[in-house]
C-alpha positions as CSV (number, residue, x, y, z in Angstrom):
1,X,106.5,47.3,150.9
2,X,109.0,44.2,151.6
3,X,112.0,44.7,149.8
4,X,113.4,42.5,147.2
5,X,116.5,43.8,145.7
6,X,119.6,43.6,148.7
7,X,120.7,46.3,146.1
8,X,119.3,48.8,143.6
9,X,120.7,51.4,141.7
10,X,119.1,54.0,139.7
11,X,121.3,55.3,136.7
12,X,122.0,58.2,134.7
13,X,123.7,56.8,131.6
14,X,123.6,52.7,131.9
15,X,126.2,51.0,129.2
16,X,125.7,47.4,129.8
17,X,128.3,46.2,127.3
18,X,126.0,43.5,126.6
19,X,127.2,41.7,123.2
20,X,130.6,43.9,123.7
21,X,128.2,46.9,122.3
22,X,128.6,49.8,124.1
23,X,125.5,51.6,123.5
24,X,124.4,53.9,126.5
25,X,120.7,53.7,127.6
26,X,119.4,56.9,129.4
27,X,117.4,56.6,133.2
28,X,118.2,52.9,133.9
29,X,117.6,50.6,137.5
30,X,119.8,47.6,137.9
31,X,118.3,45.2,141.0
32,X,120.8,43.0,142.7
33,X,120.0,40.1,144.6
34,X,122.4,37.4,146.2
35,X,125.6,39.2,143.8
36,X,123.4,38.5,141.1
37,X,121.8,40.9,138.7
38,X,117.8,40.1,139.1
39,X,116.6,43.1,136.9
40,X,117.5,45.9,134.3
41,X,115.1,47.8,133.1
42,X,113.7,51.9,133.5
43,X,113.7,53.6,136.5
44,X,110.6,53.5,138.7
45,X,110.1,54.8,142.1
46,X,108.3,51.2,143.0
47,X,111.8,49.9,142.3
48,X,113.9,51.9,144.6
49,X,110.8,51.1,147.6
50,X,112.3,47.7,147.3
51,X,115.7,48.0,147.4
52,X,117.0,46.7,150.8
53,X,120.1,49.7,150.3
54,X,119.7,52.1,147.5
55,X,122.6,54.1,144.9
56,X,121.6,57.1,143.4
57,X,123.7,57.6,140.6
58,X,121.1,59.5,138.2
59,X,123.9,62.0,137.1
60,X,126.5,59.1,136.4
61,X,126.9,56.6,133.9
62,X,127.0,53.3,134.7
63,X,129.2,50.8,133.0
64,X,130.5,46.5,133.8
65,X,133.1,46.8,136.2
66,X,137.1,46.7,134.4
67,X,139.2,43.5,134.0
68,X,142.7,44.4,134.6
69,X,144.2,41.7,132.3
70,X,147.8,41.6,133.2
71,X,148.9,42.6,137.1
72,X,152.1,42.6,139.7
73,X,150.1,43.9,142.3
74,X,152.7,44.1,145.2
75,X,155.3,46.0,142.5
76,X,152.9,48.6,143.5
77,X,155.6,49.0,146.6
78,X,158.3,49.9,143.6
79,X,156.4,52.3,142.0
80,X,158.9,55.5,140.5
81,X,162.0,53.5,141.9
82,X,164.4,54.0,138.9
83,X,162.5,55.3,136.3
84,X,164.2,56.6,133.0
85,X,167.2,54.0,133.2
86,X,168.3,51.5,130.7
87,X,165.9,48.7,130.7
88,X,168.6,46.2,131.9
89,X,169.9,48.6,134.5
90,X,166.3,48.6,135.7
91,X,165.7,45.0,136.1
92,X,169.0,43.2,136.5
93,X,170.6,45.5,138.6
94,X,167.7,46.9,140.7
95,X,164.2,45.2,140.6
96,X,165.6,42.2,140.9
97,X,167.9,42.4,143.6
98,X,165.6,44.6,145.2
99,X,162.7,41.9,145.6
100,X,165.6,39.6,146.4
101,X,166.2,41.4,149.5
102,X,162.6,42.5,150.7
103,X,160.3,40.3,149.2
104,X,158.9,38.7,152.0
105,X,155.0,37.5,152.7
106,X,154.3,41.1,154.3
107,X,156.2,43.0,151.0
108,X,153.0,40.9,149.3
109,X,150.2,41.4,151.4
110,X,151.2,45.5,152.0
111,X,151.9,46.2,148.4
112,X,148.6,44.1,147.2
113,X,146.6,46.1,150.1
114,X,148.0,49.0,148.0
115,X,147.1,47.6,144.7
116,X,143.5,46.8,146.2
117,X,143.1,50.4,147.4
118,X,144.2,52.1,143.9
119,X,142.5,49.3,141.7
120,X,139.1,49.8,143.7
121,X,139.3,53.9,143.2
122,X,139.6,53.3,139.8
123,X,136.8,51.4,139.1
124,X,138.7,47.7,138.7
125,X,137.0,44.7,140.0
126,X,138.7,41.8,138.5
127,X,142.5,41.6,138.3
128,X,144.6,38.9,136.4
129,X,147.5,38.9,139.3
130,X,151.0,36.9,138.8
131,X,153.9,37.3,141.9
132,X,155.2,35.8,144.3
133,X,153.5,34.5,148.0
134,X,150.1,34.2,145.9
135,X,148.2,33.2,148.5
136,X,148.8,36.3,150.4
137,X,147.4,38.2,147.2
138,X,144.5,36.2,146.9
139,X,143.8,36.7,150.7
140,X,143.8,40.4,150.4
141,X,141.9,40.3,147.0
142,X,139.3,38.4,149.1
143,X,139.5,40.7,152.1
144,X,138.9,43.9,149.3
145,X,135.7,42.0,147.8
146,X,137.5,42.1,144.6
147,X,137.5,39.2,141.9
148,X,140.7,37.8,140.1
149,X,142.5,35.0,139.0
150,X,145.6,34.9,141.0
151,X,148.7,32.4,140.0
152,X,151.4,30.8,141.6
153,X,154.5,31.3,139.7
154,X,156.9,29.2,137.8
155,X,159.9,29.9,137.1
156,X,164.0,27.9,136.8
157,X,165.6,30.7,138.5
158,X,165.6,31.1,142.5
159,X,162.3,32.9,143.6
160,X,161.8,35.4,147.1
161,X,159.7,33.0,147.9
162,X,161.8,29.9,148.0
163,X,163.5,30.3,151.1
164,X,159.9,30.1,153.1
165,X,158.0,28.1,150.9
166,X,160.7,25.8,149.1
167,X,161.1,25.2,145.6
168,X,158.1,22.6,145.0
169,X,156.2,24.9,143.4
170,X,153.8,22.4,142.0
171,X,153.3,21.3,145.9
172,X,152.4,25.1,146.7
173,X,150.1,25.6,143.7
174,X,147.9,22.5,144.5
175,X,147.7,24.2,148.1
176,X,146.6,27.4,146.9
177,X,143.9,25.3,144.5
178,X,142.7,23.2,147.2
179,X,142.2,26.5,149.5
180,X,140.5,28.4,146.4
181,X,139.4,26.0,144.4
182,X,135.2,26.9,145.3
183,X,135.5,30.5,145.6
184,X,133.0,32.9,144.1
185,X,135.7,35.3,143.1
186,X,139.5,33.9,143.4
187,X,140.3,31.5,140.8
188,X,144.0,29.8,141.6
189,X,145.7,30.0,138.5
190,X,149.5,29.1,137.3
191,X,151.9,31.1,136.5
192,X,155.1,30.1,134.6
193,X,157.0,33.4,134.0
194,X,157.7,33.1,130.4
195,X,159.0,30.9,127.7
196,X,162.7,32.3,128.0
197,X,162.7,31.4,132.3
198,X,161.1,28.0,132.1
199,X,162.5,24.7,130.4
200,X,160.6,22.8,128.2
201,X,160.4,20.5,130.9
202,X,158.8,22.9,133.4
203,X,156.4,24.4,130.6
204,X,155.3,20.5,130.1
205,X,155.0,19.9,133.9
206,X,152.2,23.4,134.2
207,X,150.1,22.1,131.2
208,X,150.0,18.8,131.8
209,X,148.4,20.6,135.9
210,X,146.5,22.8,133.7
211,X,144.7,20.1,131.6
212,X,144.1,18.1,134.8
213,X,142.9,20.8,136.9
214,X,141.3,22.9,133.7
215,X,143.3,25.8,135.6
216,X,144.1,28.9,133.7
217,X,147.7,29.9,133.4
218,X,149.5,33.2,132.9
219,X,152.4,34.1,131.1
220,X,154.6,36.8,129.4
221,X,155.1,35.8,126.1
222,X,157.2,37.4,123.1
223,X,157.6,40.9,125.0
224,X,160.7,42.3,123.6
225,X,162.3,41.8,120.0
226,X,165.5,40.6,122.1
227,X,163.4,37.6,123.2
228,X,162.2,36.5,120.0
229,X,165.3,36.4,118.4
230,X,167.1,34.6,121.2
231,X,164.6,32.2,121.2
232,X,164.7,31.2,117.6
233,X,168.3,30.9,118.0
234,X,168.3,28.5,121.3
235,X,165.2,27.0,120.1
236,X,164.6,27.4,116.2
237,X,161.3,28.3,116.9
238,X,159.5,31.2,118.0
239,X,158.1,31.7,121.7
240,X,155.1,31.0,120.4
241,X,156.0,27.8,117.9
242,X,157.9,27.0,120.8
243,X,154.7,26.8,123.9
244,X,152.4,25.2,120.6
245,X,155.5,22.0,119.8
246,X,155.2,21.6,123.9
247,X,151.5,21.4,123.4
248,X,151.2,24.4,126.0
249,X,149.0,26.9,124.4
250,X,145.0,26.5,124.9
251,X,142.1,28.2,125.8
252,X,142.7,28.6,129.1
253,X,146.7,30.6,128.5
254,X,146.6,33.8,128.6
255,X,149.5,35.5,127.2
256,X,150.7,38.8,129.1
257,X,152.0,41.5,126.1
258,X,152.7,39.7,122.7
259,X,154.0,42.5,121.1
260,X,156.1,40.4,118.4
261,X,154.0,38.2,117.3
262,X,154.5,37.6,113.4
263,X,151.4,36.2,110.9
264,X,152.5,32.7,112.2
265,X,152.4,33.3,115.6
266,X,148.8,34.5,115.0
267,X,147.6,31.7,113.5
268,X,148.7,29.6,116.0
269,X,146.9,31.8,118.6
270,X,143.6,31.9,116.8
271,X,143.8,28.1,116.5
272,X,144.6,27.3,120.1
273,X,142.3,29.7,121.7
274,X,144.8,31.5,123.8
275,X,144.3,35.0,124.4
276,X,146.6,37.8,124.3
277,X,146.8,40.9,126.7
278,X,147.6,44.4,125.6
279,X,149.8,46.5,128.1
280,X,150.6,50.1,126.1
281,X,152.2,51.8,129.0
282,X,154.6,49.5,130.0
283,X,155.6,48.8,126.4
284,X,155.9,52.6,125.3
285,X,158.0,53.4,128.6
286,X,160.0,50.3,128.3
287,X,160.2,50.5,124.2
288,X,159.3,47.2,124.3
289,X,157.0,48.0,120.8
290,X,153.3,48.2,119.4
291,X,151.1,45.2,120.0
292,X,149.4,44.9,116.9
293,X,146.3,44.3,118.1
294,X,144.1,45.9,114.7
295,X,145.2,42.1,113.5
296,X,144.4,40.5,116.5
297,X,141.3,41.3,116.5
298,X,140.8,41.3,112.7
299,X,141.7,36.9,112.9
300,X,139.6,36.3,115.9
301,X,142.1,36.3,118.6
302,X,140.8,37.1,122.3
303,X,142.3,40.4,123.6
304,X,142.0,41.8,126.8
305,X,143.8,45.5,128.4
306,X,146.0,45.4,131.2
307,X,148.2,47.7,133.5
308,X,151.0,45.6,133.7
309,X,152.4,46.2,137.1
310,X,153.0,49.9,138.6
311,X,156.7,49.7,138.7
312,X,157.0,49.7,134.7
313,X,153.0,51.4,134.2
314,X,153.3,53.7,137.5
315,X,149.7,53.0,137.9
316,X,147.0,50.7,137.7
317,X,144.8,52.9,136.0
318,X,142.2,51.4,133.1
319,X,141.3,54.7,132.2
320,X,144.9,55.3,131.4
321,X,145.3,51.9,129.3
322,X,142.2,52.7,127.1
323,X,143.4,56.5,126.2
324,X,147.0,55.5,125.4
325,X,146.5,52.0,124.5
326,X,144.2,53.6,121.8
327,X,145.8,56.4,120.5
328,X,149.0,54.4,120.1
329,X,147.4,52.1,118.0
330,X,146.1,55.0,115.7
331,X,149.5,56.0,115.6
332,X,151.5,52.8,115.1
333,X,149.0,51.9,112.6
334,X,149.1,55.7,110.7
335,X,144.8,55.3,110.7
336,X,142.8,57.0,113.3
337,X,140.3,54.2,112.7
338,X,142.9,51.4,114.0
339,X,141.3,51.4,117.1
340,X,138.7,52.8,118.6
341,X,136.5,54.7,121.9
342,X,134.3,51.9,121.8
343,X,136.6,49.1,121.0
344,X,138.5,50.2,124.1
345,X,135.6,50.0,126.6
346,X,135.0,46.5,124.9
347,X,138.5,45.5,125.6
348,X,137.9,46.8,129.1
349,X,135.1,44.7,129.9
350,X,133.4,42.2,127.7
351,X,136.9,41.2,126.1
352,X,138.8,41.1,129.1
353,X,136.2,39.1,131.2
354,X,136.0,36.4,128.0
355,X,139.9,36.5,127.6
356,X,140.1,35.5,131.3
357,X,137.4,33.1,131.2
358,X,135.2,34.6,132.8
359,X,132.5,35.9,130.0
360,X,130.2,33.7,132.0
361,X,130.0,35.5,135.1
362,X,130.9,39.5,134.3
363,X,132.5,41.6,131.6
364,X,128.6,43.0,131.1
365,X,125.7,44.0,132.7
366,X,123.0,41.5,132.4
367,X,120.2,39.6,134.1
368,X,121.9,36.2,135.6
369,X,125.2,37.6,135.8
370,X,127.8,38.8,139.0
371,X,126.5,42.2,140.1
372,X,130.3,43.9,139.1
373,X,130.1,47.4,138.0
374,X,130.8,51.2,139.1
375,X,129.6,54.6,138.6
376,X,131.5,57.0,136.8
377,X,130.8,60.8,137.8
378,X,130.2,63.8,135.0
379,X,130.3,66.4,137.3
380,X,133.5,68.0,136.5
381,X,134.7,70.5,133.8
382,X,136.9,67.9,132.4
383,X,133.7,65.4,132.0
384,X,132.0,68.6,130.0
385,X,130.0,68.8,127.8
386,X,128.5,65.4,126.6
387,X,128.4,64.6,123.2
388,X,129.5,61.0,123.4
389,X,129.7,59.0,126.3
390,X,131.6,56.8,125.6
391,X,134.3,58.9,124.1
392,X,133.9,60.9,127.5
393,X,134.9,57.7,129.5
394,X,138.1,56.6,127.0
395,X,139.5,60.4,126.2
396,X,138.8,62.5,129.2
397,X,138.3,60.6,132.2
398,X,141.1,60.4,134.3
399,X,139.9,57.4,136.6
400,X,139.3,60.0,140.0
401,X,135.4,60.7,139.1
402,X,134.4,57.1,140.1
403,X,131.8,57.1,142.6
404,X,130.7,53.1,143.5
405,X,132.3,49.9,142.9
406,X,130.4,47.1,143.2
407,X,131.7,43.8,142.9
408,X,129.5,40.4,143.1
409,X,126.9,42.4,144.6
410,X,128.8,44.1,147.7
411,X,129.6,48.2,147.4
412,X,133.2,48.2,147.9
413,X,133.6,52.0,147.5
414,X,130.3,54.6,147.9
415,X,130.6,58.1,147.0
416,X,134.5,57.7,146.9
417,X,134.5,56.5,150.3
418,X,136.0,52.8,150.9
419,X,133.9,50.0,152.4
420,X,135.9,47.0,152.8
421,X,139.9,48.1,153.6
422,X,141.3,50.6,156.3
423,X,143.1,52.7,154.0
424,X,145.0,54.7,157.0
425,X,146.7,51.6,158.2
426,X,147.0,50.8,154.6
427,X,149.3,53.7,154.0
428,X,151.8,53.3,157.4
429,X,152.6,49.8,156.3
430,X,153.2,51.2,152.9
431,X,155.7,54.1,154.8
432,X,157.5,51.3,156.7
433,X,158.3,49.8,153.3
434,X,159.3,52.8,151.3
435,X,161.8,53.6,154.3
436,X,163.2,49.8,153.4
437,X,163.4,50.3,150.2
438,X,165.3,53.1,150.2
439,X,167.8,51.9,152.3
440,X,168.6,48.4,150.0
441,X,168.5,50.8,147.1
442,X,171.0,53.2,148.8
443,X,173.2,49.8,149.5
444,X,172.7,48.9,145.6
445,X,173.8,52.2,144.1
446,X,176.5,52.2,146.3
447,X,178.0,48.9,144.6
């Protein structure tokens, strides 16, 4: 018999996340064709006859690949440097001076190599990525198979990049669109840092690109109490009345954290269509707050997870943010209901791939859409027994028991074996680096 499918996959568990419902169906085949899903539907032995190559995943469950909604990929590179100081200490005084120093196009493409390699293991297909040399991200995002939007930043203090690439950063976006602008899974994006580290004039000058283009941009928005307050007092506004009176926000911004965002803010949110991105490890370790996203959700407001990047996470792990990111919600909230397995799983996938705009293409598993999903593995004592999967995937997996990754239709890791990086050479460069790093950070402490 001819085949049809260039892929097929039989599955144990299939949640397809279709509607944001996750509601696992039991002995499942999804056909691929072209990165495009051409069939779901239950598993027949006529169906793996004509898969061209053929996952057997009978004793997994199968779910949309995750939507990191909030990355630094190459801060991968600064992962454990300084932990447990004073948040300032921590920035001002070494991760800034620090990517002053070594930041370089290499520093990029090694630490985003790295990113690739851990995002991949864990089951991520599609990253939201902000830093510096972004075409050197998006390159090894392509290289990977992975998807993401990847920005160029903004910002009105002096960048690692600016001494190769100049200061024009409008000049070096437009590059980076041109280069991107048709690519089935690298959307250029722009990337003003956040309200406090961009004029008005600058935050005018990346909408006014953003309409034009219909680009998305990234930003941090209302992180810390600290910046709220500073901004109403420079400002008279908050960072969020502040982005709406410069006619910033829309439906394409997505905000990175919003932990501090008051009623107010919210409306203006729902009304503009921006979405807002939940980082719970990065805000617990840097007591930046609770994200109140039981109200988000509650007025409508698009929310998707994210990582955040691994030098203020340490890792880039999805499994993570849906545990924590949940139970701290329960507990911020005092109401184990605040947030849920499911709700989680939803953020995940469906919301994050619709927060990104990108609900078109992925976030579930469905005839017509990208072919991006992974196997998850229930074949250790941790996984056991199964009463709920889905509770099983948000409470006890760790993000290790992840089998396949597919995204857009090409296997990027098989039976926890990598397919499309050399993760040997990965690792020297990584070495090199670390020995680098330590030495700056000797010079630093020594100051």
């Amino acid at each position: 018999m001819k085949s049809y499918f260039d892929l097929g996959i039989r599955v144990g568990h299939l949640i397809t996340m279709a509607g944001g419902e996750a509601d696992p169906v039991k002995d499942q085949f999804i056909g691929v064709k072209d990165g495009t899903i051409e069939f779901i539907g239950p598993f027949a032995q006529s169906l793996k006859k004509r898969s061209r190559k053929y996952l057997d995943s009978r004793a997994d469950v199968v779910l949309p690949g995750f939507v990191n909604g909030h990355t630094h990929l190459p801060m991968t590179l600064f992962r454990g440097v300084e932990d447990d100081v004073p948040f300032h200490v921590w920035l001002f005084e070494r991760i800034l001076p620090l990517e002053t120093a070594l930041v370089t196009e290499e520093f990029v493409r090694v630490g985003a190599s790295l990113a690739a390699l851990e995002c991949i293991r864990f089951g991520v297909t599609t990253v939201n990525e902000m830093y510096f040399y972004a075409e050197a991200s998006a390159k090894v995002l392509d290289k990977a198979g992975m998807r993401g939007l990847v920005s160029q930043a903004f910002a009105d203090f002096p960048l690692p990049e600016d001494k190769v690439l100049g200061t024009d950063k409008e000049k070096i976006f437009r590059s980076l669109y041109s280069k991107f602008k048709k690519h089935k899974r690298i959307v250029p994006a722009l990337g003003p840092h956040a309200p406090y580290s961009c004029s008005d004039a600058l935050l005018k000058q990346v909408a006014a690109i953003s309409e034009e283009l219909a680009a998305p941009v990234h930003i941090h928005v209302s992180e810390t109490e600290r910046e709220v307050e500073e901004s109403r007092k420079l400002h008279g506004k908050s960072p969020v009345g502040r982005l709406q009176s410069l006619g910033f926000l829309s439906s394409r911004t997505i905000c990175a954290h919003c932990v501090h965002l008051d009623e107010a803010d919210s409306k203006i949110f729902k009304d503009s269509g921006a979405s807002a991105v939940y980082n719970p490890d990065s805000n617990m370790k840097l007591s930046s707050g609770a994200t109140p996203v039981k109200r988000y959700l509650a007025s409508g407001i698009p929310v998707a997870l994210g990582t955040d990047g691994a030098a203020s996470n340490n890792d880039l792990s999805m499994f993570g943010v849906m545990d924590i990111g949940t139970k701290l919600q329960k507990l911020a909230n005092k109401d184990s209901t605040a947030m849920t397995a499911k709700q989680a799983l939803s953020l995940a996938t469906y919301g994050g791939a619709h927060a990104l705009g990108l609900g078109d293409k992925i976030g579930s598993l469905e005839v017509g859409k990208r072919a991006d999903f992974i196997s998850v593995s229930f074949d250790y004592p941790h996984m056991q027994p199964i009463h709920d999967v889905v509770s099983q995937l948000v409470y006890a997996a760790q993000g290790l028991e992840v089998r396949h990754v597919v995204c857009d239709g090409k296997v990027l890791l098989e039976n926890g074996r990598y397919r499309t990086l050399n993760q040997a050479q990965i690792m020297n460069d990584v070495e090199r680096i670390r020995r680098k790093i330590q030495k700056t950070l000797a010079e630093l402490r020594s100051k």
